[in-house]
C-alpha positions in Angstrom: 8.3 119.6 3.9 9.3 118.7 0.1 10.2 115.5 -0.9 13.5 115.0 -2.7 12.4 115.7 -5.8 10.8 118.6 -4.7 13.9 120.2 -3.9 15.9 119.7 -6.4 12.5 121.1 -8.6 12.3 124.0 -6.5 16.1 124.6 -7.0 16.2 124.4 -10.7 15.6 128.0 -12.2 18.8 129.2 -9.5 21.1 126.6 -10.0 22.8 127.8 -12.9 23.5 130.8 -10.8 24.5 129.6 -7.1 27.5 130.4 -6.0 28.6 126.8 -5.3 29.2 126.7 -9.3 32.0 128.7 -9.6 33.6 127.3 -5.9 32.6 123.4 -6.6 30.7 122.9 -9.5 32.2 124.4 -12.4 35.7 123.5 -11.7 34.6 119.6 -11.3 33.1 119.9 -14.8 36.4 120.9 -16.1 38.0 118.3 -14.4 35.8 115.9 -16.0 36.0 117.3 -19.6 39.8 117.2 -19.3 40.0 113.1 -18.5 36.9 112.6 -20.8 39.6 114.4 -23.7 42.2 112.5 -22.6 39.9 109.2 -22.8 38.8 110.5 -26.1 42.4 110.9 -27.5 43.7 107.9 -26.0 41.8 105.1 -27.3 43.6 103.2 -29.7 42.5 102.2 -33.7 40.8 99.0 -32.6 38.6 101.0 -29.9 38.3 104.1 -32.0 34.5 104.9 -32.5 33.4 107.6 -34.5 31.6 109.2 -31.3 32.3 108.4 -27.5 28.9 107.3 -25.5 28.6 109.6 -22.5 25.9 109.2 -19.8 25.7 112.4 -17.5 24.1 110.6 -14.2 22.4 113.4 -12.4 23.0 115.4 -15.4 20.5 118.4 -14.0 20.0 121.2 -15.9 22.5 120.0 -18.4 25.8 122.4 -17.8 28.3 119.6 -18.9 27.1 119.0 -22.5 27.6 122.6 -22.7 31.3 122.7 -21.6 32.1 119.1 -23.7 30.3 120.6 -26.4 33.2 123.4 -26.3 35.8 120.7 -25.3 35.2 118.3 -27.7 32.4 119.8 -30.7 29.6 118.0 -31.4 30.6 115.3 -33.6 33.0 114.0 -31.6 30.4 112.3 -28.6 27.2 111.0 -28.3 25.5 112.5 -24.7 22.4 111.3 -22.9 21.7 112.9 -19.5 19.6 111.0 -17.0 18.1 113.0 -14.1 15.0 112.1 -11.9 13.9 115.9 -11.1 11.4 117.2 -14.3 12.2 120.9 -13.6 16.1 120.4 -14.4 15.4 118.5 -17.2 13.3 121.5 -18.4 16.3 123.8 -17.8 18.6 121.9 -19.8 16.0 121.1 -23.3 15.2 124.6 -23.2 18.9 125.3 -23.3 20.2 122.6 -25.3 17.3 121.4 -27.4 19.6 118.8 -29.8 20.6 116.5 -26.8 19.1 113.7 -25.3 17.8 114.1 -21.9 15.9 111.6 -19.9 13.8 111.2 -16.4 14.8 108.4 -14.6 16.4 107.6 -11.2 19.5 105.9 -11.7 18.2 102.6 -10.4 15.6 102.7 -12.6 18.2 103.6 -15.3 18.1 101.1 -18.0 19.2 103.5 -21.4 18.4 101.8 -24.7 22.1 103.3 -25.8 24.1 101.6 -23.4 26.7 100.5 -23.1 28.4 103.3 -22.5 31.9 104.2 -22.8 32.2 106.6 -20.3 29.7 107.5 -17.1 29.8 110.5 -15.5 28.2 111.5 -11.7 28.6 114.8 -10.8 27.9 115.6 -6.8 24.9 113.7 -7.5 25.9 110.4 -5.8 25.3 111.1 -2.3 21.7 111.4 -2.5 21.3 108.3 -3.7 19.4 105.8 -1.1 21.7 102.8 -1.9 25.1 103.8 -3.3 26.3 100.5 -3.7 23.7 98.9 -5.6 23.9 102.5 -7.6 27.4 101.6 -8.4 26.7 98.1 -9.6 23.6 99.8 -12.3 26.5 102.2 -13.6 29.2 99.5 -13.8 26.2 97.3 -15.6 26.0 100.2 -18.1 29.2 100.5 -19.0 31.4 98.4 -21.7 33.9 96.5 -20.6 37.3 99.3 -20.3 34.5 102.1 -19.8 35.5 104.4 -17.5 33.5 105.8 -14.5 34.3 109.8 -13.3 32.6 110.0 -10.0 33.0 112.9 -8.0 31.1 114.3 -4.5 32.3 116.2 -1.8 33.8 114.1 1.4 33.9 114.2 4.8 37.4 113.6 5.4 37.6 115.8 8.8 35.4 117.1 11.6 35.7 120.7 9.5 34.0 118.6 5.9 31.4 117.0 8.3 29.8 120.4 9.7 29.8 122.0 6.3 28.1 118.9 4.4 25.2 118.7 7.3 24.5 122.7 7.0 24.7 122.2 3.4 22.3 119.4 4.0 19.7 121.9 5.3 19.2 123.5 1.7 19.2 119.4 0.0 17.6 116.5 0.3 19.0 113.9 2.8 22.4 112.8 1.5 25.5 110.6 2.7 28.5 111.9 2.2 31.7 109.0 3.0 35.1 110.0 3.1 37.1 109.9 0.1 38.6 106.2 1.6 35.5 104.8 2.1 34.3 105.6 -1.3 37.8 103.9 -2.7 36.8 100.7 -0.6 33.1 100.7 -2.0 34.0 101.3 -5.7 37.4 98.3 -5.5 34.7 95.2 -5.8 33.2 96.5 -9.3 36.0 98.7 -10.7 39.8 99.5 -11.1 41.0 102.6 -9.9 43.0 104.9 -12.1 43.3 108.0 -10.0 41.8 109.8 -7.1 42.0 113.6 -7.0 41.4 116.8 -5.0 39.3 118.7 -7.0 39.1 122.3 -5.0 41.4 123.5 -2.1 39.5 126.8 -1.5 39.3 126.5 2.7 35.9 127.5 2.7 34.5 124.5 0.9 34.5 121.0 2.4 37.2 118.2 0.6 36.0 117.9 -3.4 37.1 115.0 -5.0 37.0 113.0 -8.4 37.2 109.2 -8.8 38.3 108.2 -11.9 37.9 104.2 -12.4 38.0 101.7 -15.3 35.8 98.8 -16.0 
């Protein structure tokens, strides 16, 4: 059987083409570039940088530098994606060889350009061992008024638990919470802003994005 990294290595030539990116993944990454614009647009003259500092957490093979590079353009952020599996990481320099991409587990995670003004964790979150003390690393890399955009699917019925544990035989060992309990475990570190439901497609268990503030 293959470790957790194994998995996710193994997985890494497909997953630019699995079919969970157009149902789940790709309209989460829009989500995500929509708030990041509306962060970007928002800040006012005191705050203004000349480039926001995004961390992709989990970034794998790089897909949302891509889409904030159309969103945004280059000069307008400064990107570093962290992911712990080498093959993604190869997937994503040998697509976007100008971006910063490093190997790490995110508590391991201690980037030399933090702090960051905005975090991002992409479905990434459940497979990590201790999500709280996860939480506290991302809220330690983060400026004061930086703004976390968590999402991960949820098990908020009976029908979200049986899909997430077949799902889970494909994965590595994950625990998904339902979208309250992740409220509760994110209210001791950061202020929520809004919580929404990314995909209602019947087929896929409940999506959902947590947008909170430092």
């Amino acid at each position: 059987m293959m470790n957790r990294q194994g998995i996710w290595d193994f997985w890494a030539k497909y997953y630019d083409r699995l079919w969970l990116q157009r149902v789940s993944l790709q309209p989460t990454r829009a989500l995500v570039c929509e708030k990041i614009m509306g962060f970007e647009g928002n800040q006012n003259t005191a705050q203004k940088t000349s480039q926001l500092n995004i961390l992709d957490m989990g970034c794998g093979t790089g897909q949302l530098y891509g889409d904030l590079l159309q969103a945004l353009g280059k000069k307008q952020f400064h990107y570093l994606g962290i992911d712990p599996s080498g093959a993604m990481l190869e997937q994503a320099v040998d697509k976007f060889p100008e971006a910063a991409f490093f190997r790490s587990d995110v508590m391991d995670a201690e980037p030399d350009q933090a702090p960051f003004d905005v975090i991002v964790c992409s479905h990434s979150f459940p497979y990590y061992p201790d999500g709280e003390a996860a939480l506290r690393n991302m809220a330690d890399m983060l400026r004061p008024g930086g703004q976390l955009l968590l999402s991960q699917a949820c098990t908020n019925s009976v029908y979200d638990a049986v899909i997430l544990k077949l799902t889970g035989l494909t994965t590595s060992k994950a625990v998904y919470r339902s979208s309250q309990h992740m409220t509760e475990l994110g209210s001791s570190l950061f202020r929520e802003l809004e919580t929404f439901r990314i995909s209602e497609k019947f087929f896929t268990p409940s999506l959902w994005l947590f947008h909170w503030i430092k």
